[in-house]
C-alpha positions as CSV (number, residue, x, y, z in Angstrom):
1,X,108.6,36.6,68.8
2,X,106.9,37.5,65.7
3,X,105.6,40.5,67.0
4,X,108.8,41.9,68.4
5,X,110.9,40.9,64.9
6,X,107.9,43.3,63.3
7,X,108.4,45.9,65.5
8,X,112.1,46.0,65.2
9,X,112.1,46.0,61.7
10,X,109.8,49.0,61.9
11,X,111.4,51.1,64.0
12,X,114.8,50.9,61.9
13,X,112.8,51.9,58.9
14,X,111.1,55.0,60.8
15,X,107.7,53.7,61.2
16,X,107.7,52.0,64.7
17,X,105.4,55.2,65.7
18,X,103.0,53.4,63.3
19,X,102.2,50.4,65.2
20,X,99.1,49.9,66.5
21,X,98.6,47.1,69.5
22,X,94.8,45.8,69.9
23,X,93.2,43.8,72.7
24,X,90.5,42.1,69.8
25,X,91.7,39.6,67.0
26,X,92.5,40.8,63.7
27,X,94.2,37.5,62.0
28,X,91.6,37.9,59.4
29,X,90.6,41.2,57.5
30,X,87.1,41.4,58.5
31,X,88.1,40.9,62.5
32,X,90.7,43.4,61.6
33,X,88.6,46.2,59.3
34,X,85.8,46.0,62.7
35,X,89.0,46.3,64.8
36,X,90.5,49.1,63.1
37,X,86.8,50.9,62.3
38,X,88.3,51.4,58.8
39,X,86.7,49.4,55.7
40,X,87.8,46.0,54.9
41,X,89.3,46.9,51.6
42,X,91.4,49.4,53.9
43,X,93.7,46.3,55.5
44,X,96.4,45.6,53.3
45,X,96.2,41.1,53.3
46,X,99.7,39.6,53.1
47,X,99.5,36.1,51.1
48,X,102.2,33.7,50.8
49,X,102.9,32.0,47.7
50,X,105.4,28.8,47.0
51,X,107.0,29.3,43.3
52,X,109.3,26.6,42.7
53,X,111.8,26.6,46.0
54,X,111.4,30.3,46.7
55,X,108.5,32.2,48.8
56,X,107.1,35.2,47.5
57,X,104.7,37.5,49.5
58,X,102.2,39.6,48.0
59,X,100.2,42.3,49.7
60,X,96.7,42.9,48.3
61,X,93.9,45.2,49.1
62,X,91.8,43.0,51.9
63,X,88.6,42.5,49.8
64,X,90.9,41.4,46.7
65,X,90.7,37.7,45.2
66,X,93.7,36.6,43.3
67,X,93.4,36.0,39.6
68,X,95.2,32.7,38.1
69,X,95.8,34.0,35.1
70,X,97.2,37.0,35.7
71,X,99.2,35.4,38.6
72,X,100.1,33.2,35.9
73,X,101.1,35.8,33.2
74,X,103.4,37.4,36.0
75,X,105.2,35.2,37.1
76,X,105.3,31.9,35.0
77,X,103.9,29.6,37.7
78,X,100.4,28.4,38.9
79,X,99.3,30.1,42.0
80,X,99.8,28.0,44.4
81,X,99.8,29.5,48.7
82,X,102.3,28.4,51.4
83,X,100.5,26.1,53.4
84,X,98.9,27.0,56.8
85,X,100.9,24.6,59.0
86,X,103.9,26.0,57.1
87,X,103.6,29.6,57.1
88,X,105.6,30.7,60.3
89,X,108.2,28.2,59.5
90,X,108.5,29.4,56.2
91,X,108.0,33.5,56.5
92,X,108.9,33.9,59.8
93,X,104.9,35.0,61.0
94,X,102.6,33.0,61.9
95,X,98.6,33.0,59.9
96,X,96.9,36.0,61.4
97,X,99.9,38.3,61.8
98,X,101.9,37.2,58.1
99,X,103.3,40.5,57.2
100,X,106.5,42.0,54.9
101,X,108.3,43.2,57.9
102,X,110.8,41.4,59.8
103,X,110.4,38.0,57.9
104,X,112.8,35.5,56.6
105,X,115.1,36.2,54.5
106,X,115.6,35.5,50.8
107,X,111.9,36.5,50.5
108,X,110.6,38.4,47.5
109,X,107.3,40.7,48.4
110,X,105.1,42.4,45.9
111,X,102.4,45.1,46.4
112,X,99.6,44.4,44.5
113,X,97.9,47.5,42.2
114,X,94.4,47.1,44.3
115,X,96.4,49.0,47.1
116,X,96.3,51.9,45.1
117,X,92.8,52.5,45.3
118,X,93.5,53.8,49.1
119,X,95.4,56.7,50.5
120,X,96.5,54.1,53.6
121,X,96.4,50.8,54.5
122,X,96.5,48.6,57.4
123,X,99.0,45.7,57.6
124,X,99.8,43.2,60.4
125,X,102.7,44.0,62.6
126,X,104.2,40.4,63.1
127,X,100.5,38.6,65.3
128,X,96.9,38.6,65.2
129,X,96.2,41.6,67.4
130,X,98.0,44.4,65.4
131,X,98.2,46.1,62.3
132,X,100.6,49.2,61.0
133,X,98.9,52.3,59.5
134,X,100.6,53.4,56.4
135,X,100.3,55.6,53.1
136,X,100.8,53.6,50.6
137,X,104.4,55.3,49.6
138,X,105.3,54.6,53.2
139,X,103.9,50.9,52.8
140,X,106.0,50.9,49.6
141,X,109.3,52.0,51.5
142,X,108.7,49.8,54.7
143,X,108.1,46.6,52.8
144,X,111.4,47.0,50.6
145,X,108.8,45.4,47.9
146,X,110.0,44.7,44.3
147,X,107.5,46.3,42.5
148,X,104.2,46.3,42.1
149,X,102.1,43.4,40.4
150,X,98.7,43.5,39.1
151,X,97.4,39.7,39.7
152,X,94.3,40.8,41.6
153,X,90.4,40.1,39.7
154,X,88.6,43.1,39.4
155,X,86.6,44.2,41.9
156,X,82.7,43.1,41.9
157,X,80.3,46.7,41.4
């Protein structure tokens, strides 16, 4: 079901032509980067976050580790994620295939500045065996995101 409330939402928005269907696993970013034959940092990570009653959504670049802090600095609260059992209840996705697109609603989503150090990314499409291939202006426009956030540590060189 999650897959087909992703692809509707999609193809609305134009970019149902994007979605690509795999027979491997991709629910995490290194089984989809292997998947995809694309880098990891190349899969665009969807993480869910609790902040008082609400759910917010932020997508990352998929090597990225969130920073405290800066989460912190941005948006008041501790960092604290959805937990696993409650994930599809709560987004409207289940772990594996959490993405922006068809999910509950009243949900705020974010696009973390790591993204910006690719041309396109690769985010689920609703389950763990498929991913959307976006610029990240079409990635911008698809997920209907707020803004954009920098809560994201630094990369390691």
């Amino acid at each position: 079901m999650s897959l087909e409330k992703a692809e509707k939402f999609l193809e609305d928005k134009g970019y149902g032509d994007r979605i690509i269907l795999m027979d491997a696993p991709t629910a995490t970013v290194a089984m989809a980067a292997e998947a995809l034959g694309v880098e990891p940092g190349m899969i665009a990570k969807t993480m869910a976050f609790i902040q008082d009653d609400k759910i917010v959504l932020i997508l990352t670049e998929g090597i990225a580790r969130v920073d405290n802090r800066k989460y912190r600095d941005r948006f008041h609260v501790k960092a604290k994620m959805v937990p696993f059992d409650s994930v599809e209840e709560l987004v409207g996705h289940a772990p594996g295939g959490v993405c922006p697109f068809g999910i509950n609603p009243g949900i705020d989503i974010y696009l973390d500045e790591s993204l910006k150090r690719y041309e396109r990314v690769f985010p689920a499409a609703g389950n763990d065996h498929s991913a959307v291939n976006l610029t990240i202006s079409e990635l911008e426009d698809a997920s209907g995101a707020a803004g954009w956030v920098d809560v994201c540590k630094e990369p390691e060189k």
